[in-house]
RODODO-70596 format. One record per residue (C-alpha): residue number from 1; chain; x, y, z. Coordinates in pm, 1 decimal. Each point is the difference from the previous one (the first is absolute). Layout:
BEGIN
<rec tise="NUM" tikol="A" px="X" py="Y" pz="Z"/>
...
This chain:
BEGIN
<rec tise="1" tikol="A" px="16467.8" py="679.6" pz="-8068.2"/>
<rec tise="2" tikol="A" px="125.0" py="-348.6" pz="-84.5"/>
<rec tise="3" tikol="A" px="264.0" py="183.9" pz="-247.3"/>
<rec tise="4" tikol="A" px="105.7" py="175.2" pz="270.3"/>
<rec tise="5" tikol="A" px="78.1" py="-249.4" pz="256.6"/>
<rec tise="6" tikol="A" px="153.6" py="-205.6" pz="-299.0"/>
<rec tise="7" tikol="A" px="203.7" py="305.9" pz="-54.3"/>
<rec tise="8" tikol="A" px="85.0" py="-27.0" pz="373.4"/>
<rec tise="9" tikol="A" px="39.6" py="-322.6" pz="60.3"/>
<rec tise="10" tikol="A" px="248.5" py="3.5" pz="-259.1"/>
<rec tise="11" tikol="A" px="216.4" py="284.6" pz="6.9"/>
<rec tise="12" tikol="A" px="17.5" py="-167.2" pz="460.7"/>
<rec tise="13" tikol="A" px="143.3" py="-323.7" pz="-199.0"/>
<rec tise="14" tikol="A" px="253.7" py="209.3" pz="-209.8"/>
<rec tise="15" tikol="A" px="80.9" py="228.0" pz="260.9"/>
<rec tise="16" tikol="A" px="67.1" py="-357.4" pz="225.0"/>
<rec tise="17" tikol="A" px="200.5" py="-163.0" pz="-219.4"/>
<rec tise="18" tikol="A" px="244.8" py="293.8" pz="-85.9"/>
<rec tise="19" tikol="A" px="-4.1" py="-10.3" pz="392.3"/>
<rec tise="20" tikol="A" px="83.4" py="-327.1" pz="24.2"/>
<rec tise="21" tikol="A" px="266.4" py="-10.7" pz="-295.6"/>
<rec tise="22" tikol="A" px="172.3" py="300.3" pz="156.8"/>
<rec tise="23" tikol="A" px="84.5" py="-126.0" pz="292.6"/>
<rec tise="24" tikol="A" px="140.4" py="-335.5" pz="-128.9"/>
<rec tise="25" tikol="A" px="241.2" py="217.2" pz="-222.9"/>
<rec tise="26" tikol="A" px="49.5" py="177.3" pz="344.1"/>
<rec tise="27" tikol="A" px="84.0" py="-288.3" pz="220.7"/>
<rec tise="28" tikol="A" px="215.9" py="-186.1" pz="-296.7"/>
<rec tise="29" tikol="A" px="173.4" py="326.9" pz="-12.2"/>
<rec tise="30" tikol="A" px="23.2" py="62.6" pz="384.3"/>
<rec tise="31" tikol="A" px="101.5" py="-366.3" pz="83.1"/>
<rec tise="32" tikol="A" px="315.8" py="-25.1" pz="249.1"/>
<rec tise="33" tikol="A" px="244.5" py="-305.2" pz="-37.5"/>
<rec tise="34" tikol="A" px="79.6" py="-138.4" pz="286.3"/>
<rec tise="35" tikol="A" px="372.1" py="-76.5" pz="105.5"/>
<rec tise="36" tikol="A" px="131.6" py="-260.4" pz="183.3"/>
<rec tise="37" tikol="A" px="205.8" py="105.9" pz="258.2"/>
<rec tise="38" tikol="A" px="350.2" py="-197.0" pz="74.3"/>
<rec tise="39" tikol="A" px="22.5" py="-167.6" pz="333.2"/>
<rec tise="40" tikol="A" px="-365.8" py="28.7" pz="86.0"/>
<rec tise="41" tikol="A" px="-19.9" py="-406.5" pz="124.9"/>
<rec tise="42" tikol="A" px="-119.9" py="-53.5" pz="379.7"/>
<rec tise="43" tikol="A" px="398.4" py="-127.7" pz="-2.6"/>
<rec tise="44" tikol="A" px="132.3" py="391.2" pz="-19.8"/>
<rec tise="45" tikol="A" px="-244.5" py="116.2" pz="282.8"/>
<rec tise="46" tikol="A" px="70.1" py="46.1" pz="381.7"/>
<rec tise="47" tikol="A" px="-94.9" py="-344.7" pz="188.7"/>
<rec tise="48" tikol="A" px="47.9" py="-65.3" pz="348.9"/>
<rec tise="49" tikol="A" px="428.7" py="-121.7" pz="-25.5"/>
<rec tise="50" tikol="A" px="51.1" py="321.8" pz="-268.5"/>
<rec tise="51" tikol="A" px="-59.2" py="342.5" pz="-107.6"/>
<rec tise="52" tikol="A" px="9.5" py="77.5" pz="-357.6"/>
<rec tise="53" tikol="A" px="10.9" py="280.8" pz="-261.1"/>
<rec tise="54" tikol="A" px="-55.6" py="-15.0" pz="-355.7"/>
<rec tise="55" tikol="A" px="123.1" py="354.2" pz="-174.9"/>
<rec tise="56" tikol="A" px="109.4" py="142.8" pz="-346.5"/>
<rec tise="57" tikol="A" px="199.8" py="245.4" pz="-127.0"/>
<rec tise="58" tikol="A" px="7.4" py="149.1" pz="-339.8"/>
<rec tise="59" tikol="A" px="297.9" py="194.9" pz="-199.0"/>
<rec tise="60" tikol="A" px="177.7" py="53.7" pz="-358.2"/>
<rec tise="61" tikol="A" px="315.7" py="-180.1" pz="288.0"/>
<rec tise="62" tikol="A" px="-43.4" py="-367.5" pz="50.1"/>
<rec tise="63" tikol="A" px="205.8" py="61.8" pz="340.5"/>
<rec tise="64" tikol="A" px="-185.4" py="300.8" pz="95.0"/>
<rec tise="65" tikol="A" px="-308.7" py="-249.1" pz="-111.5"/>
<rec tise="66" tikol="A" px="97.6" py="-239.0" pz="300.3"/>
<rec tise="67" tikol="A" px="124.2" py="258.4" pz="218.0"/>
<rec tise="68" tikol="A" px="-307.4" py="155.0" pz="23.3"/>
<rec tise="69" tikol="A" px="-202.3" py="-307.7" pz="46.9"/>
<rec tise="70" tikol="A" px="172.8" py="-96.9" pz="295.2"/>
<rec tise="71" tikol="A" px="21.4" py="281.6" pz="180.8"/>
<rec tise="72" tikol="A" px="-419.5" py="18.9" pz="-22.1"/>
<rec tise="73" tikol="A" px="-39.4" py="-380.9" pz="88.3"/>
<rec tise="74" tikol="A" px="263.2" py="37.9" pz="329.9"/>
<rec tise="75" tikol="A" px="-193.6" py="313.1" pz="60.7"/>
<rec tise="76" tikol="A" px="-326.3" py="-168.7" pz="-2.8"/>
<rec tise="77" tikol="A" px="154.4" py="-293.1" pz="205.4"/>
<rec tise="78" tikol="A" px="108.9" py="250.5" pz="254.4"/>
<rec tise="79" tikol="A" px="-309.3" py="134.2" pz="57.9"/>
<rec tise="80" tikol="A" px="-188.6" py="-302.4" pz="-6.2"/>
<rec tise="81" tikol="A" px="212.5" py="-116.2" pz="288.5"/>
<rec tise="82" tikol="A" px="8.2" py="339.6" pz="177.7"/>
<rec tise="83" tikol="A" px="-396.4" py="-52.6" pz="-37.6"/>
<rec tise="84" tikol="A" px="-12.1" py="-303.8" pz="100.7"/>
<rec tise="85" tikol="A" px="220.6" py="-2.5" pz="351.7"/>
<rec tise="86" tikol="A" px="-195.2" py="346.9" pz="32.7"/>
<rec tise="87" tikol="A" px="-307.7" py="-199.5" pz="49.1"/>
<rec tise="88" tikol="A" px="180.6" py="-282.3" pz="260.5"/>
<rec tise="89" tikol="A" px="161.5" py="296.7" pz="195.8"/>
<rec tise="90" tikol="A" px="-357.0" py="146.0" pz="64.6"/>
<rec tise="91" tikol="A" px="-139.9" py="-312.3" pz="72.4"/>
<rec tise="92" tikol="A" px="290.5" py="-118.0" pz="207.7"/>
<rec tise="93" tikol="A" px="2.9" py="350.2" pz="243.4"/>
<rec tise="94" tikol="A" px="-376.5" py="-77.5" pz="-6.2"/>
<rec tise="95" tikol="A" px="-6.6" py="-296.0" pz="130.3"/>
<rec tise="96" tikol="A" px="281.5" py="74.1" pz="265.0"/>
<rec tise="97" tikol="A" px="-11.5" py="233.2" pz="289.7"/>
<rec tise="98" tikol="A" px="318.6" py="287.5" pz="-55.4"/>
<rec tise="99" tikol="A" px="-29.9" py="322.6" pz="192.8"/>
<rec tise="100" tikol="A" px="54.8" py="202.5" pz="-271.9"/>
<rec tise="101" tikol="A" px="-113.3" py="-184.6" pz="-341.3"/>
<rec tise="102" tikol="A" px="66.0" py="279.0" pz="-218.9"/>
<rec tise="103" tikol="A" px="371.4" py="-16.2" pz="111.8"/>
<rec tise="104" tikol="A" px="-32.6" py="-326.1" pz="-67.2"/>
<rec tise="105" tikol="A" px="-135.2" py="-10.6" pz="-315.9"/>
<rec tise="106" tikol="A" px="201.1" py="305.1" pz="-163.2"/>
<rec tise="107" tikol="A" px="348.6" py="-239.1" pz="131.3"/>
<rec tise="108" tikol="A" px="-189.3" py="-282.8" pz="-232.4"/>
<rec tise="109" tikol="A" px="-4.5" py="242.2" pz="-292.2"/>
<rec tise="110" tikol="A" px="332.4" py="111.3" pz="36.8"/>
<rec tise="111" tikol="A" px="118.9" py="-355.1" pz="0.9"/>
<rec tise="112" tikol="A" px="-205.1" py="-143.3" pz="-301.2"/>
<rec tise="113" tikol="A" px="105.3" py="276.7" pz="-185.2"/>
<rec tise="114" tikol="A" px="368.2" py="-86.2" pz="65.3"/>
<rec tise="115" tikol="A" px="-87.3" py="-370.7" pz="-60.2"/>
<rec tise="116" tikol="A" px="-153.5" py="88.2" pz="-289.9"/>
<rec tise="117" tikol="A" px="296.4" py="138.8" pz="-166.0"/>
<rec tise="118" tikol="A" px="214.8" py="-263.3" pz="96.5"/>
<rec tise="119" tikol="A" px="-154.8" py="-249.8" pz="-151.0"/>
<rec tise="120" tikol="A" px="-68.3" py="153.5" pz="-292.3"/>
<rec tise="121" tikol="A" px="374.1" py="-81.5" pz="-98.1"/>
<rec tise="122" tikol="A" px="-119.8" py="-354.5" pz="15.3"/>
<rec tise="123" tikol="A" px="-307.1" py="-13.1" pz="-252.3"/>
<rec tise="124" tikol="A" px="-1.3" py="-281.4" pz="-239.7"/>
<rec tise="125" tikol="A" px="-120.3" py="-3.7" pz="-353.2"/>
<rec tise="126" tikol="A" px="-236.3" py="-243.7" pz="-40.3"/>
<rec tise="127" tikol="A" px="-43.8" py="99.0" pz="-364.6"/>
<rec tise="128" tikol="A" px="37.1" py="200.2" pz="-261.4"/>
<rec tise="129" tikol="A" px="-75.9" py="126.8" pz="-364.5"/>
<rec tise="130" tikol="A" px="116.8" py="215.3" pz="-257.5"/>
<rec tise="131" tikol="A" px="-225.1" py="140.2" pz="-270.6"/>
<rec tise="132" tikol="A" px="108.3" py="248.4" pz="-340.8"/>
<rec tise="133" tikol="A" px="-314.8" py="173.6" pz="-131.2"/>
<rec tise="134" tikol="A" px="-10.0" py="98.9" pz="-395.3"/>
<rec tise="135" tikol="A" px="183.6" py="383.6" pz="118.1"/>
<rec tise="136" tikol="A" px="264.2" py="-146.6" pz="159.5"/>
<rec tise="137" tikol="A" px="-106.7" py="48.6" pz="377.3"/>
<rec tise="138" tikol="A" px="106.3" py="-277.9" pz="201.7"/>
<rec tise="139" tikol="A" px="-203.8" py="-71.8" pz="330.5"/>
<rec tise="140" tikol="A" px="113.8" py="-238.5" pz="238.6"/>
<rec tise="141" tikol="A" px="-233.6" py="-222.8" pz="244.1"/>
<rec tise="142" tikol="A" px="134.2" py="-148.9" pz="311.4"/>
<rec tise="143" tikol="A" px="-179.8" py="-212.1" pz="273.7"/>
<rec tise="144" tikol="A" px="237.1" py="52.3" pz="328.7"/>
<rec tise="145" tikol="A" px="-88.2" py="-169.7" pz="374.6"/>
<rec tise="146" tikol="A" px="144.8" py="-40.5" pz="353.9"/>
<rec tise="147" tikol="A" px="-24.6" py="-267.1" pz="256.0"/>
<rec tise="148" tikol="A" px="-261.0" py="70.1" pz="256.5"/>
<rec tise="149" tikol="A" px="247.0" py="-154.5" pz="248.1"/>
<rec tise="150" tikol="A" px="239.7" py="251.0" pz="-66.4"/>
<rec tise="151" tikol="A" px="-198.6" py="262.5" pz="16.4"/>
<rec tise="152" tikol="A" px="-128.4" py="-121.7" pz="378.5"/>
<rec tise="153" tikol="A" px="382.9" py="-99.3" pz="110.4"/>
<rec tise="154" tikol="A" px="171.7" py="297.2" pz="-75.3"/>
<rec tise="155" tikol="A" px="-299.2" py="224.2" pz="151.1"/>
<rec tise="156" tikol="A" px="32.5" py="-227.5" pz="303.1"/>
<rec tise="157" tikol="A" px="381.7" py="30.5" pz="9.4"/>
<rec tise="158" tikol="A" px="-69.7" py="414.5" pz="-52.7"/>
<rec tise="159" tikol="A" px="-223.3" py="-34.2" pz="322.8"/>
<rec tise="160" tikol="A" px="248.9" py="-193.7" pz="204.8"/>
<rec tise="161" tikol="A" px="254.7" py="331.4" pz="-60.6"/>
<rec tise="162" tikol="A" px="-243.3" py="234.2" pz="147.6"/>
<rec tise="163" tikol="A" px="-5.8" py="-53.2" pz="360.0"/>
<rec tise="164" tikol="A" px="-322.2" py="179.9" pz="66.8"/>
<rec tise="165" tikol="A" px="-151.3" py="-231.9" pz="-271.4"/>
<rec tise="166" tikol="A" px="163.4" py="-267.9" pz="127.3"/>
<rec tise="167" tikol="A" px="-127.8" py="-18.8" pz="379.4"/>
<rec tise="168" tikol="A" px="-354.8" py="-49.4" pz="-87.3"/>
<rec tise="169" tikol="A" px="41.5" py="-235.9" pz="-394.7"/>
<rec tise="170" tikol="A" px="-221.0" py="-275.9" pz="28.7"/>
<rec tise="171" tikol="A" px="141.4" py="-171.3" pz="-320.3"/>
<rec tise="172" tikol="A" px="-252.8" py="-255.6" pz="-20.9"/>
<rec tise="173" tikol="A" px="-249.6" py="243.7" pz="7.2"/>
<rec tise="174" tikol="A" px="165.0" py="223.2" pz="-248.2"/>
<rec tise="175" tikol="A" px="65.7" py="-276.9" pz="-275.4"/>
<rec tise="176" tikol="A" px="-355.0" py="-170.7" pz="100.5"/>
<rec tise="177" tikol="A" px="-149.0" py="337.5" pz="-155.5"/>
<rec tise="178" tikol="A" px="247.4" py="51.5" pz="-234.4"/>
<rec tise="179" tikol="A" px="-149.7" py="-364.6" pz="-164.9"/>
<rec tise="180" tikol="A" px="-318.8" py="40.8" pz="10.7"/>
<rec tise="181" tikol="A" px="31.4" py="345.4" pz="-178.9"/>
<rec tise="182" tikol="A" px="193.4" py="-189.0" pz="-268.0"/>
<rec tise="183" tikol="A" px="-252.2" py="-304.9" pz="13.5"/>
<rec tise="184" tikol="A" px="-280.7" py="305.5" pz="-142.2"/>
<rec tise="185" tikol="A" px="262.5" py="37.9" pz="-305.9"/>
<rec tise="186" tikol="A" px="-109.5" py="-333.7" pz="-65.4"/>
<rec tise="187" tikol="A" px="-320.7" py="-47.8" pz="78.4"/>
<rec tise="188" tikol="A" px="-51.9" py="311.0" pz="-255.8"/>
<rec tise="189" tikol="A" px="129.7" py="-143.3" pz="-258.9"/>
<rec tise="190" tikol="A" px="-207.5" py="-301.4" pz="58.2"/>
């Protein structure tokens, strides 16, 4: 009997530290690298006086590199703004009394959408970054923002066109919102 559970008690040990040695050969083979992404400071985040986008593009063409990259990062800014003035519109027509909010709010779309793609001609690069791997591939980082105050004036000045929009525009109440949805860009990063 005490053969036996010798027998046992061994072969649980052997069987154990295969086990064991296994799986360190399987996580040293398994193990991820981690990369450190370019612009990924607080500094190349949306705060409450910017939006931001940090984007990459990647080709065997350095220019089709950075033409790629910017045309993600402007079309993340874009809808981070569109997003964003989303969110003030509802609150806004919320918070006011309009007969018909839905009017309302669809007018708001159609606006920041138009906004939207004026600005977009005015994005500045904040940063940027140009990597060659071993194969030749080029990618290209770029950290791009706009003024929040540029965002809010020209939706304002959009509004004051609209006559329907126009008759009822608290401004102060607009741009009041408008802040404090910016002011959570901050206090997330925080």
């Amino acid at each position: 009997m005490k053969t036996i559970l010798k027998t046992l008690l061994i072969s649980l040990l052997l069987i154990n530290l295969i086990g064991c040695n296994s799986e360190r050969k399987l996580t040293k083979a398994t193990k991820s690298k981690e990369i450190e992404i370019p612009f990924s400071d607080k500094k190349y985040k949306t705060d409450k006086n910017h939006f931001r986008a940090v984007q990459s593009g990647t080709s065997t063409e350095m220019a089709t590199a950075k033409k790629i990259a910017t045309v993600n990062a402007k079309a993340e800014l874009a809808s981070n703004i569109q997003s964003t003035i989303k969110i003030v519109t509802e609150n806004y027509t919320n918070q006011r009394n309009y007969g018909n909010k839905i009017e309302i709010e669809n007018k708001f779309e159609e606006l920041t959408k138009e906004v939207t793609n004026q600005l977009l001609t005015n994005v500045k690069i904040i940063d940027e970054k140009l990597l060659k791997d071993k194969s030749g591939k080029f990618t290209y980082w770029i950290a791009v923002e706009m003024n929040k105050d540029e965002v809010l004036n020209n939706m304002q000045n959009q509004i004051s066109k609209d006559e329907k929009l126009q008759i009822d525009f608290d401004k102060f109440q607009f741009e009041k919102i408008f802040n404090q949805e910016m002011e959570k860009y901050n206090n997330f990063q925080n």
